[in-house]
C-alpha positions in Angstrom: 0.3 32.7 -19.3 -1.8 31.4 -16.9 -1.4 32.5 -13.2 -2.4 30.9 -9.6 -1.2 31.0 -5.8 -0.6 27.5 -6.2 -0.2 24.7 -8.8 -0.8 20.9 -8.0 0.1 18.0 -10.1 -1.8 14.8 -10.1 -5.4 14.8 -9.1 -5.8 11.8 -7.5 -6.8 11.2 -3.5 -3.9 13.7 -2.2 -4.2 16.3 -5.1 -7.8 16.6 -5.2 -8.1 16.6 -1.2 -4.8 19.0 -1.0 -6.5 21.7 -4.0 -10.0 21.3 -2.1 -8.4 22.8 1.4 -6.2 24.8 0.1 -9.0 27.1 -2.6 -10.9 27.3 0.6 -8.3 29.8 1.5 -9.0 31.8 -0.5 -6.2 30.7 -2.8 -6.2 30.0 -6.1 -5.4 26.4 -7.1 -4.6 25.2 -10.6 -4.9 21.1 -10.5 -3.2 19.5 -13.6 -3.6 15.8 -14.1 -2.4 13.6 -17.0 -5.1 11.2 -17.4 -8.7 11.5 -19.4 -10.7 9.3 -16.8 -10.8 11.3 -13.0 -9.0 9.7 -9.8 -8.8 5.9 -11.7 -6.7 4.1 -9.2 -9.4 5.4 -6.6 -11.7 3.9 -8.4 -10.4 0.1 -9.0 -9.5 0.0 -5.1 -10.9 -2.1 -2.7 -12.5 -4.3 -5.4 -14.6 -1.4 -6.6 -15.7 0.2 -3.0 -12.6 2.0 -1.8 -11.0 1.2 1.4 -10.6 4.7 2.4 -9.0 4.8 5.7 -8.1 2.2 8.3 -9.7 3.5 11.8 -6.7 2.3 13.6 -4.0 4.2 11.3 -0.5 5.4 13.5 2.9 6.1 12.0 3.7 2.3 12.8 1.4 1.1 10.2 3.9 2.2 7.3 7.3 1.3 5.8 10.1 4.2 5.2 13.5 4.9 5.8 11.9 7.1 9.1 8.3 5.8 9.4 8.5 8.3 12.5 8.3 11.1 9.7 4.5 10.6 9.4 3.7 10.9 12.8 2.4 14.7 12.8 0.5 14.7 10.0 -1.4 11.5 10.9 -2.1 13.0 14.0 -2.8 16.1 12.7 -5.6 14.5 10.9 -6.7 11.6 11.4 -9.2 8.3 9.9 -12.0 10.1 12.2 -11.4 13.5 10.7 -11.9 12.1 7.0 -14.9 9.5 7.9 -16.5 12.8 9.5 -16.0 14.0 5.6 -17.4 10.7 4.3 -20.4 11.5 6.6 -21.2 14.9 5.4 -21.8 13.4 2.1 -23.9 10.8 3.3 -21.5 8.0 1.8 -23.1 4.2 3.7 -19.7 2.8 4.5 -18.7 -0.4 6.2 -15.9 -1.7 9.0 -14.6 -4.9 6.8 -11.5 -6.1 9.0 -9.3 -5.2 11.3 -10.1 -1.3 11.0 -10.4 -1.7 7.3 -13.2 0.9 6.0 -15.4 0.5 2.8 -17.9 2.2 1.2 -21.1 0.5 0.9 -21.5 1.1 -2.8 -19.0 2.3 -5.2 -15.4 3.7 -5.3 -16.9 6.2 -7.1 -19.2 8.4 -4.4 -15.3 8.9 -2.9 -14.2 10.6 -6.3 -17.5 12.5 -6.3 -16.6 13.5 -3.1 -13.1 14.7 -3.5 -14.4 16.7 -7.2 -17.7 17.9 -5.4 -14.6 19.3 -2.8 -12.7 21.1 -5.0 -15.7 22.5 -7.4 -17.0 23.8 -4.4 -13.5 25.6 -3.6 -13.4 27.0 -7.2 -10.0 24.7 -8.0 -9.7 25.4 -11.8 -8.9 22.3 -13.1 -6.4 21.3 -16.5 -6.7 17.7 -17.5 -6.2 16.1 -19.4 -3.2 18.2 -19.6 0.7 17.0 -19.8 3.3 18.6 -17.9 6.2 18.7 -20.8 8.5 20.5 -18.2 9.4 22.9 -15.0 11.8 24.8 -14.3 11.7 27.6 -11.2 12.9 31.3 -11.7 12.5 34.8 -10.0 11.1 32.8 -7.0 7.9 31.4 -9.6 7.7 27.9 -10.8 7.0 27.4 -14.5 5.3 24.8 -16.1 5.3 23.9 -19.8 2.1 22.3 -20.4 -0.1 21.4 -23.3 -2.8 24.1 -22.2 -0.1 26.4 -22.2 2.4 27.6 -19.5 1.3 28.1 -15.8 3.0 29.6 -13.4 3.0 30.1 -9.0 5.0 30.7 -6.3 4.2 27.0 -5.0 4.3 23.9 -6.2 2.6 20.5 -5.1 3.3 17.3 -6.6 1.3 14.9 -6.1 1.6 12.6 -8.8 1.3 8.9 -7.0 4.0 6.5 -7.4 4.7 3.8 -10.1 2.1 1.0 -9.1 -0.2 -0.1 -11.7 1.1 1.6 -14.6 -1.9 0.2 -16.7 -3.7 3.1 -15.3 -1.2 6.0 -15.7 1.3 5.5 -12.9 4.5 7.3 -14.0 8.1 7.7 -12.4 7.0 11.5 -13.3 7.0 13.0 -9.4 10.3 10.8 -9.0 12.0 12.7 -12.0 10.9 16.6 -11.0 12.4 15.5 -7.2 15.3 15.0 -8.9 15.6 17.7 -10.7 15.5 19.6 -8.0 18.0 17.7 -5.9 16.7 15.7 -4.4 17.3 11.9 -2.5 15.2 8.8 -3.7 15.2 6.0 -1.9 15.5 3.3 -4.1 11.7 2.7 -5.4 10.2 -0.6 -5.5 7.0 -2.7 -5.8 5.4 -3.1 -2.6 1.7 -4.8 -2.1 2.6 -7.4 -4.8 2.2 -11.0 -5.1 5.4 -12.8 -5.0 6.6 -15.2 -7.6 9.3 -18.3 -7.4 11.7 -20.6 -9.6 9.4 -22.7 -11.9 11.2 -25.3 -11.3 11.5 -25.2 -7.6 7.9 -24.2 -7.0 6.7 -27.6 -9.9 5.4 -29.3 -6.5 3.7 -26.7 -5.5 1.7 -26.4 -8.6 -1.4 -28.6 -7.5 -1.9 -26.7 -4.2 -3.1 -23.7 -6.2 -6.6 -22.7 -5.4 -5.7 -23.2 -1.6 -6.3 -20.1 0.8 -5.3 -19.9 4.6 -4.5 -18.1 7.8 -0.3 -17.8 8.0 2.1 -16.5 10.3 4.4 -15.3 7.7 7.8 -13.0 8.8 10.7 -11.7 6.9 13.1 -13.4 9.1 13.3 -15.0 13.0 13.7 -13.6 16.2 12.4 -10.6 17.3 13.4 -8.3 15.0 12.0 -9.7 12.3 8.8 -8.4 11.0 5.6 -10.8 11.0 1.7 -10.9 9.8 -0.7 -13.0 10.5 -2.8 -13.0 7.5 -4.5 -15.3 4.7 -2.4 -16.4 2.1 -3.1 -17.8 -1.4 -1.0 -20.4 -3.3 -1.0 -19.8 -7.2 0.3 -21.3 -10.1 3.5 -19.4 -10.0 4.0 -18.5 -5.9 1.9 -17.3 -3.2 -0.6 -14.0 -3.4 -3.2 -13.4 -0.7 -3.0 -10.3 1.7 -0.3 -11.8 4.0 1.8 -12.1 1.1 0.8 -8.5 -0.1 2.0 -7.3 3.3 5.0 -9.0 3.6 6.3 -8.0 0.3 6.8 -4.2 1.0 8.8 -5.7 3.8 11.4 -8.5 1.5 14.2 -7.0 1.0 14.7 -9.0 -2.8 17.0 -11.9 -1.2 16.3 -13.5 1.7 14.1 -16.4 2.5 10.4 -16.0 4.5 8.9 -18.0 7.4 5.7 -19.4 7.1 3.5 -20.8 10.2 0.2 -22.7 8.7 -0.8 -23.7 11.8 -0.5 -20.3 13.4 -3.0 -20.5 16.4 -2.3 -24.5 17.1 0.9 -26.3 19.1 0.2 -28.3 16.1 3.6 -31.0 17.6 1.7 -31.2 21.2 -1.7 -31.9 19.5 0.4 -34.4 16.9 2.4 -36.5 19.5 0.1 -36.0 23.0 -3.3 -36.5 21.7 -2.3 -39.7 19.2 -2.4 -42.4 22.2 -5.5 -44.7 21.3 -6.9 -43.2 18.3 -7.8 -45.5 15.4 -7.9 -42.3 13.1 -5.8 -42.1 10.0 -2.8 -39.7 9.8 -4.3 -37.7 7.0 -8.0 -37.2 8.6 -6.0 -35.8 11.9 -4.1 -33.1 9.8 -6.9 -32.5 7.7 -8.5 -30.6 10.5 -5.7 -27.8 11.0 -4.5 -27.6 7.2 -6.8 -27.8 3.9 -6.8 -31.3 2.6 -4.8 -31.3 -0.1 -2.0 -29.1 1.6 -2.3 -31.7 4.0 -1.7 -34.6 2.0 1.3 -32.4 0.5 3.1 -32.4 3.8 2.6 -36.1 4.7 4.0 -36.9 1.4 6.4 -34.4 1.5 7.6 -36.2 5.1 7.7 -39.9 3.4 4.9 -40.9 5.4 1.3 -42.5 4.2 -2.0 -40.9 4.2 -4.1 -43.8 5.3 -1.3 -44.4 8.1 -2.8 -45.0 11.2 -2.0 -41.8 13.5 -1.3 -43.6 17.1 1.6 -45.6 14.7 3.2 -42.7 13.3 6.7 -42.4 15.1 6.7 -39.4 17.8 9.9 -38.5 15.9 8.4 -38.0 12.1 5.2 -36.3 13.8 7.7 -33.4 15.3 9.2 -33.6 12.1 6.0 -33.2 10.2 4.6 -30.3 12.6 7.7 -28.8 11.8 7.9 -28.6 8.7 4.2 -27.1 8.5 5.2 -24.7 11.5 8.4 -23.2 10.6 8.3 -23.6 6.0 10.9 -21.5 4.8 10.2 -20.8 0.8 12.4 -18.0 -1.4 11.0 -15.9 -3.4 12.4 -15.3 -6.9 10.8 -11.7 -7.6 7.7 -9.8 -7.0 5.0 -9.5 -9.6 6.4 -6.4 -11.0 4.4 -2.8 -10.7 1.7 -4.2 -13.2 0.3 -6.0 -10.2 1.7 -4.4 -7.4 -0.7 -1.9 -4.9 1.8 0.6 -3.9 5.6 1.7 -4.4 8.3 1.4 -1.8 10.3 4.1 -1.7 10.9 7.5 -3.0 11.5 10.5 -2.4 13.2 10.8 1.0 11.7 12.6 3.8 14.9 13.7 5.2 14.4 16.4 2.4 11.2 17.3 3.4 9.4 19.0 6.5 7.2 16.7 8.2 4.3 19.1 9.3 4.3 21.0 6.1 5.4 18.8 3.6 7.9 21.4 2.0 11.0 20.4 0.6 14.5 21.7 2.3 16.0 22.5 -0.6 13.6 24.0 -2.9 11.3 26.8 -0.8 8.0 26.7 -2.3 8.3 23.1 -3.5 5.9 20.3 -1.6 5.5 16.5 -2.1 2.6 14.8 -0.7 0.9 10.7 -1.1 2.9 8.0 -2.3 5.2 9.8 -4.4 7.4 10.4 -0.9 9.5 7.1 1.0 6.4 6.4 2.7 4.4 3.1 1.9 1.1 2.1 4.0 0.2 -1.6 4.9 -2.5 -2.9 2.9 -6.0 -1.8 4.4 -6.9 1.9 3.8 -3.4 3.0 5.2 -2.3 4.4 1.9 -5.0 6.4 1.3 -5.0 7.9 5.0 -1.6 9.0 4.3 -2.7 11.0 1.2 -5.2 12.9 3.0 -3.3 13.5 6.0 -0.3 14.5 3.8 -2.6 16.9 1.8 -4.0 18.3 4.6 -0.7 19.1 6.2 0.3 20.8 3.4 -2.4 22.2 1.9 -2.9 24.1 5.8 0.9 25.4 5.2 0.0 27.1 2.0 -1.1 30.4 3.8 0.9 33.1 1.5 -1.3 36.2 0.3 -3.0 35.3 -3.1 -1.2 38.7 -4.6 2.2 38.6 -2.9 3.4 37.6 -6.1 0.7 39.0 -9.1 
């Protein structure tokens, strides 16, 4: 039997950065992780270079059932407390967009980073090692695992959600919260490309290749939730990080709202500035929209490409601006997890302290990163919310390495 202060499954961002803090405790930390390659989905993110953290992360920036819930920890620390980390190794990293961070040269000086972290600490690591079960007894959890049972008072899992299962994502955190009572809200690909009725989307077919700024919302009014992001038409639907964004947001029915002209009172330009001009209809809308999305519309409206603009009807012009200002398209499905980024859902944080991370039902039993109902937009928010997460749990874990051996 194999003995530590505290056990941590999944060594990915949140269970390497979590078993780093807490060894330096003076704990010991036993990380178990699945997988024979380290910290993979770290390592395919951000096109190879890791977007770490987004500078401007708040609680406001992610989708739950009670985004409030990661308030404290995101506070607690912040995008500034882990680039001050990034720093102390020296990592070159780079502001991409909109508070997006990269690393100047490989996903992989992060991983280094996080193992350097945890070597440093004296975390004894077990992988590739499978957890074949766990059951808690006599105040100890107990894990059956193929190097051999481990046991501790305290318990993390940190196990990811089911994204990208071509990499080792598992519904294994979902099933151990279950086990021990509690809530999941219902988990669900989020950061996925969306996909539509073949038939339906047929005309859509030769816009793929076409990439633009949208407006595009999960409804109207102002309720509804909105990004104004570029968009990407495929062969089977739209991908692009506006549609990425939007998809942890669908709720699996409803229609969306798309504005391709979102920076341009594309009807006033259409109808006030047409007196006098000699220019054709298409070479006016070709300046707001890609050409060939442009020639979709105007065909779309029954009117002629070579049409001279002043001669187009005010009427079809509001007509046409509308119908590029307000599209409304409905999705069939998402991409599935194979594609998707992240997972929507899990377990529910109604169940779980929000400055510790410890589960109400289960004392000694903590859930930290994605595995937990809370989903980051796409831009380094995901991976702030493991390390803010890990931290707040990982300061928590204070009991007395021989209170229980």
């Amino acid at each position: 039997m194999k003995k530590a202060d505290v056990i941590i499954i999944g060594a990915g961002a949140a269970g390497m950065l979590c078993a780093a803090r807490t060894a330096e405790q003076g704990l010991s930390v036993r990380l178990v992780d699945h997988a024979d390659t380290l910290a993979e989905k770290i390592r395919i993110s951000g096109g190879g270079r890791c977007n770490f953290t987004n500078i401007g992360a708040t609680w406001e920036n992610y989708v739950s059932k009670n985004p409030r819930f990661a308030r404290y920890a995101l506070s607690n620390y912040t995008p500034q407390d882990f680039l001050a980390l990034v720093e102390k190794y020296d990592i070159a990293w780079h502001e991409k967009h909109r508070g997006q961070l990269f690393c100047d040269e490989s996903s992989e000086e992060i991983i280094q980073l996080l193992y350097r972290e945890c070597q440093r600490a004296k975390v004894i690591w077990h992988r590739p090692c499978t957890v074949k079960d766990v059951e808690k007894r006599e105040g100890l959890f107990h894990l059956n695992t193929t190097d051999g049972l481990l046991q501790a008072p305290h318990l993390v899992i940190a196990t990811g959600g089911m994204a990208a299962p071509p990499i080792g994502a598992t519904d294994f955190g979902l099933s151990i919260a279950r086990q021990f009572g509690h809530k999941i809200v219902e988990p669900r690909p989020a950061l996925v490309p969306l996909i539509f009725d073949g038939i339906l989307w047929e005309s859509y077919k030769e816009l793929a290749g076409i990439s633009l700024e949208a407006r595009i919302a999960d409804g109207v009014g102002k309720k509804a939730q909105f990004f104004i992001e570029d968009i990407l038409f495929t062969h089977k639907g739209l991908s692009g990080p506006g549609i990425l964004q939007i998809s942890s947001y669908w709720d699996g029915h409803s229609p969306l709202y798309l504005d391709l002209c979102p920076h341009i009172d594309l009807e006033r330009v259409l109808i006030v500035d047409k007196q006098g001009s000699k220019q054709q209809l298409l070479t006016v809308l070709s300046q707001y929209l890609p050409k060939r999305l442009a020639q979709h519309f105007i065909r779309k409206n029954q009117l002629k490409e070579e049409q001279n603009w002043a001669e187009v009807p005010d009427k079809a012009l509001r007509q046409l601006a509308l119908s590029i200002k307000e599209w409304q398209i409905q999705p069939k499905g998402t991409a599935g997890y194979k594609k998707a980024e992240a997972m929507r859902g899990g377990v529910d944080t109604a169940d779980l302290d929000q400055k510790t991370m410890e589960s109400k039902k289960v004392s000694g039993l903590y859930f930290i990163g994605e595995v937990m109902d809370v989903t980051g937009w796409l831009g380094g928010y995901n991976f702030q919310w493991a390390w803010s997460s890990a931290i707040a749990c990982a300061e928590s874990l204070t009991v007395s390495k021989y209170e229980y051996f």
